[in-house]
C-alpha positions, -999 to 999 in steps of 0.1 A, spaced: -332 -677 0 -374 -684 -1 -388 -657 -24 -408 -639 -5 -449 -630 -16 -452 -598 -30 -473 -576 -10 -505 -560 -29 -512 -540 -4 -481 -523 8 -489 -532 42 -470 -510 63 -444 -526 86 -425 -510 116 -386 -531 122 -378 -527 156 -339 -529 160 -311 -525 132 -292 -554 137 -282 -578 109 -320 -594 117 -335 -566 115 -318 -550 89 -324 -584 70 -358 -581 77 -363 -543 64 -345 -558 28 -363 -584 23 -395 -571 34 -393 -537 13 -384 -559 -17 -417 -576 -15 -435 -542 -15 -440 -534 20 -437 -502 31 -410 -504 57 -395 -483 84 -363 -497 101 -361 -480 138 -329 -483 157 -310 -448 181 -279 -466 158 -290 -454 129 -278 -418 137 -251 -409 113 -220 -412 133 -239 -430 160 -211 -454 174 -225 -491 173 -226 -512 204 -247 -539 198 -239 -578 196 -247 -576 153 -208 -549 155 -192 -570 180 -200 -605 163 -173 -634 151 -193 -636 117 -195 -675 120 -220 -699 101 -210 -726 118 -237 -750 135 -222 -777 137 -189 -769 148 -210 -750 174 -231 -779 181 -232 -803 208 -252 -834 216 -286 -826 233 -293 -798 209 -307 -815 178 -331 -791 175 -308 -764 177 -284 -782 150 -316 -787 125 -328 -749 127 -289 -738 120 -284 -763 91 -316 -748 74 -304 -719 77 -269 -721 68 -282 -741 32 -302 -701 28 -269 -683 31 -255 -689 -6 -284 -673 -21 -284 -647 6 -253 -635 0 -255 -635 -33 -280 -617 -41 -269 -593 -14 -236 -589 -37 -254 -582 -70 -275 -557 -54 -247 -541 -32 -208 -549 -48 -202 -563 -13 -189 -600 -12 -195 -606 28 -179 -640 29 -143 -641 42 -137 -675 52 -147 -710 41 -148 -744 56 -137 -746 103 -113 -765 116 -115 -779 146 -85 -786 170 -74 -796 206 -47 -787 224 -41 -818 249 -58 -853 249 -89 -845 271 -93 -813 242 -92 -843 214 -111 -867 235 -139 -836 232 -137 -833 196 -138 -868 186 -169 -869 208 -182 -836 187 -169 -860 154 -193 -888 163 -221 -872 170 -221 -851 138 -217 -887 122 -255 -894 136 -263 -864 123 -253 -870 89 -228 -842 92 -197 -842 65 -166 -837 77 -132 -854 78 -107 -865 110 -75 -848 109 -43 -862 123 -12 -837 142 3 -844 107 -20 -837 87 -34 -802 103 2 -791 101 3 -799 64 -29 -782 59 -16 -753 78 19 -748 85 7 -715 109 -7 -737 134 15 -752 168 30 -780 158 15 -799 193 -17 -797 188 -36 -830 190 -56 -834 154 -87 -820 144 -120 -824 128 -126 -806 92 -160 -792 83 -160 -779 45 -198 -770 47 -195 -741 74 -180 -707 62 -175 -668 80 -188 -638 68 -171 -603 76 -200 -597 102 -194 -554 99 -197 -555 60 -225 -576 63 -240 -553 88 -238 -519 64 -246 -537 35 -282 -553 47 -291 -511 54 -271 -503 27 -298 -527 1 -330 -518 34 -325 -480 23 -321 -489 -18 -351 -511 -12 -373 -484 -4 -371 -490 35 -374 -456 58 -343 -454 87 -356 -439 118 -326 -428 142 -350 -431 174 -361 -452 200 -395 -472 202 -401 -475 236 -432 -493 236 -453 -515 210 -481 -486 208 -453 -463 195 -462 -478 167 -497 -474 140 -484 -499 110 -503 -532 104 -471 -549 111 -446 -548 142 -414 -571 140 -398 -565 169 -357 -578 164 -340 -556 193 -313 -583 202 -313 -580 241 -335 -550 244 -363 -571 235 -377 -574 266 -381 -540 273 -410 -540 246 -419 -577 252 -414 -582 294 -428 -616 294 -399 -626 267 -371 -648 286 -345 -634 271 -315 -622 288 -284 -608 285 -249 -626 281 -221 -611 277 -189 -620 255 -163 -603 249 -144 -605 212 -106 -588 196 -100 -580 161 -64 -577 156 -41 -566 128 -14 -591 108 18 -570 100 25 -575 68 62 -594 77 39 -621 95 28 -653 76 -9 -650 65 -32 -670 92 -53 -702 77 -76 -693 52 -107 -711 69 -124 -708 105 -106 -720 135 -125 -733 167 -100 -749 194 -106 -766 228 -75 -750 246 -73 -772 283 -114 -774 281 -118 -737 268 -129 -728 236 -114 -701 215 -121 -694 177 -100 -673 151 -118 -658 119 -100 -642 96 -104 -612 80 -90 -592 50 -62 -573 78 -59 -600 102 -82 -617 125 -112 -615 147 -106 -638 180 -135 -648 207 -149 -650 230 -158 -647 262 -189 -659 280 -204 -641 308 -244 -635 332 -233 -605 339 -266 -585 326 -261 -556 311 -224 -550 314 -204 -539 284 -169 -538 304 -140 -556 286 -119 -573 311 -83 -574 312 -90 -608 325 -111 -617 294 -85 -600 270 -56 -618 284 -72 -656 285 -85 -651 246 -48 -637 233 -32 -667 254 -53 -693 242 -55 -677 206 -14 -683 207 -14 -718 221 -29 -724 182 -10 -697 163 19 -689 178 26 -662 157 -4 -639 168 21 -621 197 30 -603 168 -3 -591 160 -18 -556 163 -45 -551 190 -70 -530 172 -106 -534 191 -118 -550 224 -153 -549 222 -182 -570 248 -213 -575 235 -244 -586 246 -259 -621 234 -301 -625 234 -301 -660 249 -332 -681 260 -336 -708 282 -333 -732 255 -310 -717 230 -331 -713 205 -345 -682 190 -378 -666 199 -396 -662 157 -436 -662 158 -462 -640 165 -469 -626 198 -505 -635 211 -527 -605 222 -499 -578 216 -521 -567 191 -541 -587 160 -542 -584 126 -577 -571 131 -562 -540 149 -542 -528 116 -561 -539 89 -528 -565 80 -528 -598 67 -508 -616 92 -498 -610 130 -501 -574 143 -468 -581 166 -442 -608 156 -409 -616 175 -377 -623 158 -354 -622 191 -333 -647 212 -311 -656 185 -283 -660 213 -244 -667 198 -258 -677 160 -279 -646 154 -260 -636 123 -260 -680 115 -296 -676 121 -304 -643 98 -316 -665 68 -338 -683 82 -350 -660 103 -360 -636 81 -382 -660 59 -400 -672 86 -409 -635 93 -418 -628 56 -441 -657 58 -458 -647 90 -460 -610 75 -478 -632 49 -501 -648 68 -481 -682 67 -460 -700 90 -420 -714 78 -420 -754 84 -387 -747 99 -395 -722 122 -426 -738 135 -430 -739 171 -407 -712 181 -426 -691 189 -436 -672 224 -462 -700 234 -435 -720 239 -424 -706 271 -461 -711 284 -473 -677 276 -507 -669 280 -503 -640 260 -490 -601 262 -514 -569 270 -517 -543 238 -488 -524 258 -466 -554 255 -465 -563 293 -471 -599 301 -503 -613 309 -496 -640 340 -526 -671 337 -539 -678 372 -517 -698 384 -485 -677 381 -503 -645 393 -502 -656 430 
């Protein structure tokens, strides 16, 4: 974790969105000596939480996540997984809560084409400079005797671990709040809502309705957390990603049992868990552990993933939303942290130091060029709306 500048001033900064980003954000940024406000309807005391931070797998995993074509992708998540040790450390000595419930993925197939996929997976990590380890049928069944005895080897990663994603969530507010930051329970409905020098706006798929020229979108997955009676063997100890007859499927454990996903869907807003979605992620969950028919169904949950058109996150300030100039603030008026798609809790660490730095008047090495300009923008109106250049406006 970058140590963030202390703030002389005590700028005052406005989080949009209470997410594990945002909530990150709000920490981090109060324990430089900004005066904070986290804003999020979820924060509401008894509030029930819907968004994609609750519904999440808790994987830092890019490179089992990775696939050839998305270096860039793979480089961003790398940097950030290397800030996560310090992250959640110092999380735990200022919280009591130890977040991290899993350690090292394994990677399996279930027929040849599955391990044909993998090994593919295995080489290019190997460009990459990636460790990891080939596993034979033998030897994942020695590793972990849970596991169907048919399945066709496997790749080891020891670098990636899982983090208990709805620990992780309460603690972040948990330190925000200790920190000094302010919890609003409300909605900010546009960027004007707002006076402070500083806007971070970290609203997961909502971000567009304070940022419309944002391409992010919706896309939804759905995700089980189920229960391990106590006569069943314990699960493996480590993350589980498997390429079940071309689908993937990944088991997580937790404390009680395990958190299976997910399910990819454009379906825009829709929240609806399928029986269709539950029943292909419990049969292909059991094709690698049989024994999770005797699980306990506790929660079926869909969330909705911020994607982009390039998988990777939206982190930079927002041209014309606002200046520094308009606040009185050191850095950026407006800055997006948004589009974090299916690694936004991966992509936390980094994220938030590439906001502190912008807050800063600085720009992360890592996080440059991800910003909004990417996409072509010519830049947003002080009520967030997208300003078109001449030859999109016809």
């Amino acid at each position: 974790m970058v140590s963030a500048p202390r703030c002389a001033g005590g700028d005052r900064v406005d989080v949009v969105g209470a997410g594990i980003v945002g909530s990150a954000i709000a920490w981090r940024a109060a324990r430089a000596g900004y005066a904070v406000r986290l804003i999020d309807p979820l924060l509401e005391p008894g509030a029930p939480q819907t968004g994609a931070s609750w519904a999440a797998g808790g994987m830092l995993a890019p490179y089992s996540e990775g696939r050839p074509g998305e270096e860039r992708v793979l480089e961003l998540g790398a940097a950030s997984l290397s800030r996560w040790p310090a992250l959640a450390r110092t999380l735990h000595e200022e919280t009591g809560v130890d977040v991290v419930t899993a350690r090292g993925t394994l990677m399996v197939g279930a027929d040849g084409a599955d391990a044909d996929e993998l090994r593919g997976v295995g080489a290019w990590l190997d460009g990459a400079g990636v460790p990891r380890a080939s596993l034979t049928r033998a030897q994942v069944r020695e590793r972990h005797r849970g596991l169907a005895r048919n399945l066709r080897g496997g790749q080891w990663l020891p670098g990636e671990f899982a983090v208990d994603n709805r620990a992780l969530l309460r603690a972040l507010r948990t330190a925000a709040v200790d920190a000094g930051a302010v919890p609003v329970a409300s909605r900010c409905a546009a960027i004007s809502d707002s006076a402070a020098e500083h806007l971070v706006v970290t609203a997961g798929a909502h971000v567009p309705s304070l940022l419309p020229g944002l391409p992010v979108r919706p896309v939804k997955g759905e995700i089980l957390r189920l229960r391990r009676p106590a006569s069943v063997p314990p699960p493996p100890a480590c993350t589980v990603r498997a390429s079940v007859h071309g689908r993937h499927v990944y088991l997580v454990p937790r404390a009680d049992g395990l958190v299976v996903g997910a399910t990819m869907y454009e379906h825009g807003e829709d929240r609806a868990v399928t029986v269709g979605g539950v029943r292909d992620l419990i049969a292909d969950a059991q094709v690698v552990l049989p024994s999770i028919a005797e699980y306990e169904l506790v929660d079926a949950m869909a969330g909705l993933r911020p994607m982009t058109p390039d998988n990777l996150p939206v982190i930079g300030p927002v041209e014309d939303a606002g200046d520094a100039s308009a606040g009185g603030g050191r850095g950026p008026r407006v800055i997006a942290a948004a589009g974090h798609g299916r690694n936004g809790v991966l992509l936390t660490a980094v994220t938030v130091d590439a906001v502190l730095a912008e807050l800063a008047g600085t720009t992360l090495a890592e996080a440059d060029g991800l910003g909004p300009q990417r996409f072509g923008q010519e830049g947003f109106g002080r009520d967030g709306s997208r300003r078109y250049g001449a030859a999109e406006a016809g």
